[in-house]
N, CA, C and O atoms as CSV, one atom per row, in Angstrom:
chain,resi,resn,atom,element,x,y,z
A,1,UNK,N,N,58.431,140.293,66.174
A,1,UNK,CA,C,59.751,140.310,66.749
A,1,UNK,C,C,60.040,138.982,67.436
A,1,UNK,O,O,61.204,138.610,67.289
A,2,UNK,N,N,59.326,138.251,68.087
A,2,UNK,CA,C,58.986,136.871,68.599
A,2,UNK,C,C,59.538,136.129,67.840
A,2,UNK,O,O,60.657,135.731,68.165
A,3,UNK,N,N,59.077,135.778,66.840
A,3,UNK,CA,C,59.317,134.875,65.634
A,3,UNK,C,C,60.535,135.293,65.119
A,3,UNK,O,O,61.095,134.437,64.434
A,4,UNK,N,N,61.118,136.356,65.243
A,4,UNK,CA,C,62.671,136.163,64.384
A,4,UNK,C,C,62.857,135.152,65.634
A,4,UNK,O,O,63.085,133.963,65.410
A,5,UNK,N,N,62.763,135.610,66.854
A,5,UNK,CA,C,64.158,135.424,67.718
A,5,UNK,C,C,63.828,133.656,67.791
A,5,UNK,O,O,64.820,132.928,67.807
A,6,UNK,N,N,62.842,133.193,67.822
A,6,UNK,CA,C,62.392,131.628,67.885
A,6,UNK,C,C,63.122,130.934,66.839
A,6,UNK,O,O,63.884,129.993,67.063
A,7,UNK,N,N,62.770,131.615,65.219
A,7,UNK,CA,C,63.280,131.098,64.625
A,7,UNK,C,C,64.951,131.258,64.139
A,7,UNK,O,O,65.419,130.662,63.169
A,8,UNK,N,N,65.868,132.358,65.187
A,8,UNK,CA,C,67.357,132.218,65.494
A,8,UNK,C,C,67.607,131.057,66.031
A,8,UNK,O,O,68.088,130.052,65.508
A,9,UNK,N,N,67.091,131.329,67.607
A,9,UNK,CA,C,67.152,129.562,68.164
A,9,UNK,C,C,67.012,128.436,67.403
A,9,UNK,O,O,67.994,127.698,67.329
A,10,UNK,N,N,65.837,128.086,66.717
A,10,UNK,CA,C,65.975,126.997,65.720
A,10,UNK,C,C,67.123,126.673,65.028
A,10,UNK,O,O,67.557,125.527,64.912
A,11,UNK,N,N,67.768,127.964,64.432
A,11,UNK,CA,C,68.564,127.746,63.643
A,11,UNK,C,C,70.341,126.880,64.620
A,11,UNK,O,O,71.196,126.041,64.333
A,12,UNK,N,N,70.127,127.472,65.374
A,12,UNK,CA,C,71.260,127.632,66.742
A,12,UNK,C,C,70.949,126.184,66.962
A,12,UNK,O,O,71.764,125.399,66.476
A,13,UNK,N,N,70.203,125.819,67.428
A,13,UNK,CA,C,69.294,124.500,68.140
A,13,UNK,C,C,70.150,123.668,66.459
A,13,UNK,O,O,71.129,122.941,66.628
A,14,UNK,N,N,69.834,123.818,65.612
A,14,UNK,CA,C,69.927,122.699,64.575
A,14,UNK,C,C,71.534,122.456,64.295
A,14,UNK,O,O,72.165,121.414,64.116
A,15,UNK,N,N,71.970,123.944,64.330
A,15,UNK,CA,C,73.810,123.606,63.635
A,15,UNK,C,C,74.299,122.853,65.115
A,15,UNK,O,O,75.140,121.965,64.979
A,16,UNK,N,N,73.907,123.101,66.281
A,16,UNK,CA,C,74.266,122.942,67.324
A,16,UNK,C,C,74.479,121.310,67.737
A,16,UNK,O,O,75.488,120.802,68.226
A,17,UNK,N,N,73.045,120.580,67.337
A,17,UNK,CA,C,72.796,119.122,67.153
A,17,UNK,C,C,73.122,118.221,66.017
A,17,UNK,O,O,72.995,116.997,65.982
A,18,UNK,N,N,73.790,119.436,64.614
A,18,UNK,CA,C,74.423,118.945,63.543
A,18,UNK,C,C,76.154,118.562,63.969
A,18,UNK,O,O,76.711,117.521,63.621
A,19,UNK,N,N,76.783,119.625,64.759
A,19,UNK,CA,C,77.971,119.569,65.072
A,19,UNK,C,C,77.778,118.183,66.133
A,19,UNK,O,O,78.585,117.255,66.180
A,20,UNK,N,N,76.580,118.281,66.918
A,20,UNK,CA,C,77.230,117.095,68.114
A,20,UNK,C,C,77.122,116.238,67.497
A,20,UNK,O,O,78.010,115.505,67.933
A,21,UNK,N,N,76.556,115.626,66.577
A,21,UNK,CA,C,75.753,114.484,66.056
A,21,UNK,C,C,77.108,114.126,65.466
A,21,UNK,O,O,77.511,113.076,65.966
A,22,UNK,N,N,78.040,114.697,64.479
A,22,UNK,CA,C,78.721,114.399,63.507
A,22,UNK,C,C,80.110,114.039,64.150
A,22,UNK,O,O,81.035,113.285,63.845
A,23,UNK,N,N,79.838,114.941,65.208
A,23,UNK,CA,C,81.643,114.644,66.076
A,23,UNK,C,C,81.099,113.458,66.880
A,23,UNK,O,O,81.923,112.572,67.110
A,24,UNK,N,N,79.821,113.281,67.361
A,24,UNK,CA,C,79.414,111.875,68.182
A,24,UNK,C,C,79.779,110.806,67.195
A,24,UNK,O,O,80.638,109.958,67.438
A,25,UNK,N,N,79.019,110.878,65.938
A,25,UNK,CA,C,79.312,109.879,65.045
A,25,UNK,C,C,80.717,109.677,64.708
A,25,UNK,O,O,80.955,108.510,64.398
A,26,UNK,N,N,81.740,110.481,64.676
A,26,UNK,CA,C,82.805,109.837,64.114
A,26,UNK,C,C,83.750,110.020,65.187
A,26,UNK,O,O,84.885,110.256,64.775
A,27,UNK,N,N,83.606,109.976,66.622
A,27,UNK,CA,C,83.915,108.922,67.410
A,27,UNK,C,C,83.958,108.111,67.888
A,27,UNK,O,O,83.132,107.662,68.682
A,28,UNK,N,N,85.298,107.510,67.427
A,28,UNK,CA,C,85.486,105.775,68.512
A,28,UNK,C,C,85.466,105.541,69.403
A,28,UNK,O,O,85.536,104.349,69.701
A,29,UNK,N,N,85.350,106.629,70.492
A,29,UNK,CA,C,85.096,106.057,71.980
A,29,UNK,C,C,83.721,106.357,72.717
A,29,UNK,O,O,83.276,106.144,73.845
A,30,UNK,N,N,83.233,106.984,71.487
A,30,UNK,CA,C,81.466,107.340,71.615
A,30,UNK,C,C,81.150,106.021,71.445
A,30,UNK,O,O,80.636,105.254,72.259
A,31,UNK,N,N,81.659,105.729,69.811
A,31,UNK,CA,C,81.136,104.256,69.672
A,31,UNK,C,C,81.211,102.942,70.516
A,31,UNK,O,O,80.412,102.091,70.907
A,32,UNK,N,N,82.663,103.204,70.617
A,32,UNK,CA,C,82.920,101.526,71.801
A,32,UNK,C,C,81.984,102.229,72.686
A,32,UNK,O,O,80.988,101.506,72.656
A,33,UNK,N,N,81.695,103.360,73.563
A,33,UNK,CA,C,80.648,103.309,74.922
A,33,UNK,C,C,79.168,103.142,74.279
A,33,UNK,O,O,78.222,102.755,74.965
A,34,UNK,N,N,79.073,103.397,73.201
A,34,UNK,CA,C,77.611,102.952,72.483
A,34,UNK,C,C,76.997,101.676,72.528
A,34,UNK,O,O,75.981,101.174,73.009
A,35,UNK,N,N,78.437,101.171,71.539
A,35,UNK,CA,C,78.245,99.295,71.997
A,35,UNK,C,C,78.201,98.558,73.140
A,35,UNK,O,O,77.512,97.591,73.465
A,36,UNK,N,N,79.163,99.258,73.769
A,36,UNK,CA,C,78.848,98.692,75.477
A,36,UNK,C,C,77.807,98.228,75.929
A,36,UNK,O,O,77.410,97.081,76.135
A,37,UNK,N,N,77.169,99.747,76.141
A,37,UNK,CA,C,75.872,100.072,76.756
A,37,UNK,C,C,74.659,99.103,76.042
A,37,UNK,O,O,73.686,98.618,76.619
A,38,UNK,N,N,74.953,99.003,74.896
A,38,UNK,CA,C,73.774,98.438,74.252
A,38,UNK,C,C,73.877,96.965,74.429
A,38,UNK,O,O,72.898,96.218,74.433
A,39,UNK,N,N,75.302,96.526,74.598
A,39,UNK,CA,C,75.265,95.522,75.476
A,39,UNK,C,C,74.447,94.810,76.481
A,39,UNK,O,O,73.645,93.877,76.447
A,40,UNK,N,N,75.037,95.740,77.564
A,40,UNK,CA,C,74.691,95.574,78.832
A,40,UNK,C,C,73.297,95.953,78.744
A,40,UNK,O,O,72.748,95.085,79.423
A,41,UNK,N,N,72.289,96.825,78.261
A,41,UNK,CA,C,71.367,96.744,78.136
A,41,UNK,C,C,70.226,95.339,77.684
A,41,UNK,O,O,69.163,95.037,78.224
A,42,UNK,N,N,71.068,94.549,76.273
A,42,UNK,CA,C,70.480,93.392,76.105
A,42,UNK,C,C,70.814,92.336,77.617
A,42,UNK,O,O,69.928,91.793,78.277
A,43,UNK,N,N,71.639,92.290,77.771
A,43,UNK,CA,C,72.006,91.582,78.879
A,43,UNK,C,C,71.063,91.401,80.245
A,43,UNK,O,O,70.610,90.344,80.683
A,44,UNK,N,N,70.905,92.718,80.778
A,44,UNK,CA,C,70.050,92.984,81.832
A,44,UNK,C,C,68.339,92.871,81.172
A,44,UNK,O,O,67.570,92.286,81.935
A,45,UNK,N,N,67.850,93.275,80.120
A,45,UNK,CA,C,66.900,92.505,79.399
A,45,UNK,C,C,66.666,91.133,79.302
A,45,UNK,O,O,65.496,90.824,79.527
A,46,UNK,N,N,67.534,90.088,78.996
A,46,UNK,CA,C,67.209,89.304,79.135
A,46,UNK,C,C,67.751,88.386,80.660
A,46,UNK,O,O,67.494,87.182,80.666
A,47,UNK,N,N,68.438,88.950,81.824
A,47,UNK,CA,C,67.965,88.697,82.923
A,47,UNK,C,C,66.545,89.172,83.539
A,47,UNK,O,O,65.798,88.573,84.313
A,48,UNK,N,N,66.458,90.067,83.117
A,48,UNK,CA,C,65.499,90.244,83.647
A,48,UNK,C,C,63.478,89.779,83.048
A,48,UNK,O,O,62.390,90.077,83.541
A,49,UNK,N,N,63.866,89.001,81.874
A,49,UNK,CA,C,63.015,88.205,81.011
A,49,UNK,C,C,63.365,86.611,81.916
A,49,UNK,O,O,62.488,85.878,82.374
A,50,UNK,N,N,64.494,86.427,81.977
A,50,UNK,CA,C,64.872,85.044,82.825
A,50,UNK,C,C,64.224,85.133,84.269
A,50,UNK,O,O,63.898,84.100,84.853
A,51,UNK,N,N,64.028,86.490,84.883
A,51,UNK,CA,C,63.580,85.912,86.377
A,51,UNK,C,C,62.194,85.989,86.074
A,51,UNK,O,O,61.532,85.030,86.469
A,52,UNK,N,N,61.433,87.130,85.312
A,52,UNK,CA,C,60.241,87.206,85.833
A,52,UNK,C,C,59.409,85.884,85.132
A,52,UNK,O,O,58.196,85.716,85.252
A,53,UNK,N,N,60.212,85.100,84.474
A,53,UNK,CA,C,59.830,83.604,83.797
A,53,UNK,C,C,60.121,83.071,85.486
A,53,UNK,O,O,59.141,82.390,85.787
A,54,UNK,N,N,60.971,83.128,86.516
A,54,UNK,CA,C,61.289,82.220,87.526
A,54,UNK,C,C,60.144,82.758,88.067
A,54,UNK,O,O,59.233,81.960,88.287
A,55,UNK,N,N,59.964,83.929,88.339
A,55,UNK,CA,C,58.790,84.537,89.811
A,55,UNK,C,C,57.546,83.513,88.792
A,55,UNK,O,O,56.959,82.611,89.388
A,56,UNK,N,N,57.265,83.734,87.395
A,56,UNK,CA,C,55.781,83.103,87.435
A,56,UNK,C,C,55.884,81.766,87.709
A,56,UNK,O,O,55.060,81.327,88.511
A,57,UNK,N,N,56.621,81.068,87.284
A,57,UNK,CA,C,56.822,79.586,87.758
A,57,UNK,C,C,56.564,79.876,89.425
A,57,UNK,O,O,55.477,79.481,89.847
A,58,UNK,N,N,57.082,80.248,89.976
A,58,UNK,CA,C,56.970,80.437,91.823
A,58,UNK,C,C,55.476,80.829,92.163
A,58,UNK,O,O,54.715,80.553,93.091
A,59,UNK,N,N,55.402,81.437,91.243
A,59,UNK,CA,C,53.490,81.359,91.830
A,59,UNK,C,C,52.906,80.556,91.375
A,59,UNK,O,O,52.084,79.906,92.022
A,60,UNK,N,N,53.167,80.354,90.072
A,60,UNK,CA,C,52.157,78.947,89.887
A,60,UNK,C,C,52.249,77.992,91.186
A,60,UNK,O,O,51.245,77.544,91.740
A,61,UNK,N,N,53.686,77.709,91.643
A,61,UNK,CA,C,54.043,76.732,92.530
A,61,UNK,C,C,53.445,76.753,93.746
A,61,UNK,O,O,53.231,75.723,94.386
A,62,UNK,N,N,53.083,78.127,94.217
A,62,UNK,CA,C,53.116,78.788,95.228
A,62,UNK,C,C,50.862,78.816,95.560
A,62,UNK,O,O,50.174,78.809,96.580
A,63,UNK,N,N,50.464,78.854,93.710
A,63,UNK,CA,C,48.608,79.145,93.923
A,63,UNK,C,C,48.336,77.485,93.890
A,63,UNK,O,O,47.275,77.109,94.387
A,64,UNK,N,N,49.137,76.593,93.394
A,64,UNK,CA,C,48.672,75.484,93.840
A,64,UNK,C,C,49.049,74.511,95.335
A,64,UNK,O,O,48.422,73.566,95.814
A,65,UNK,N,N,50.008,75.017,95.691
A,65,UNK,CA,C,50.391,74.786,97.381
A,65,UNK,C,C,49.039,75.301,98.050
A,65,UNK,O,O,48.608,74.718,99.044
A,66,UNK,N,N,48.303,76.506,97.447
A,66,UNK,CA,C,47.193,77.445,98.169
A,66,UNK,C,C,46.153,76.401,97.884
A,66,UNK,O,O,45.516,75.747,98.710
A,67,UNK,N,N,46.083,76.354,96.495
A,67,UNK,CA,C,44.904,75.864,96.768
A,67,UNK,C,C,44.303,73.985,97.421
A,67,UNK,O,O,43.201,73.543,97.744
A,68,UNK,N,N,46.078,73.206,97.337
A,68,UNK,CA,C,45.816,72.122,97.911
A,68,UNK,C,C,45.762,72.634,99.658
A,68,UNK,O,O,44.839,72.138,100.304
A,69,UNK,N,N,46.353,73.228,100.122
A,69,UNK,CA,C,46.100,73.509,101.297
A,69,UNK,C,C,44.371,73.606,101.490
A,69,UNK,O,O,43.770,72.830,102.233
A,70,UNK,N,N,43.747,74.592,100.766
A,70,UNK,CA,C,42.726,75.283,100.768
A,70,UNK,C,C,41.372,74.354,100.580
A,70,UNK,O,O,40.215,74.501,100.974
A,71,UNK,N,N,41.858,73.605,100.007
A,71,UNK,CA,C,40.815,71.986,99.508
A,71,UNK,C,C,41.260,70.905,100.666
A,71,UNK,O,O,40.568,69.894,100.783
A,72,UNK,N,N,42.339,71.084,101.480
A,72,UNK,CA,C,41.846,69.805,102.757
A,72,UNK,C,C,41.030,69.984,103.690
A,72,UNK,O,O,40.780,69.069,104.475
């Protein structure tokens, strides 16, 4: 009796993610917020590839200040 009712849900679960999928896909304002996002996602990716390139430069800057200090 288990197994019908699991495999109802499945069925429910699938037309359910067939309908969103198809009305997601053939909207244009799904899409323009799709592109957006994927935007702003590359964007903040590569700020955030740009600083942690600045922080290692700053320590390099920062372990050799240490270690000339550390050697007088």
């Amino acid at each position: 009796m288990a197994g019908g009712g699991n495999f109802i849900n499945r069925v429910m679960s699938y037309v359910a993610n067939e309908l969103i999928v198809n009305g997601l896909s053939n909207s244009q304002k799904f899409q323009r917020f799709a592109v957006r996002t994927s935007k702003k996602i590359e964007e903040f990716s590569d700020i955030a590839a740009q600083k942690k390139k600045e922080i290692a430069e700053q320590m390099k800057d920062v372990t050799k200040n240490f270690e000339s200090y550390k050697n007088q």
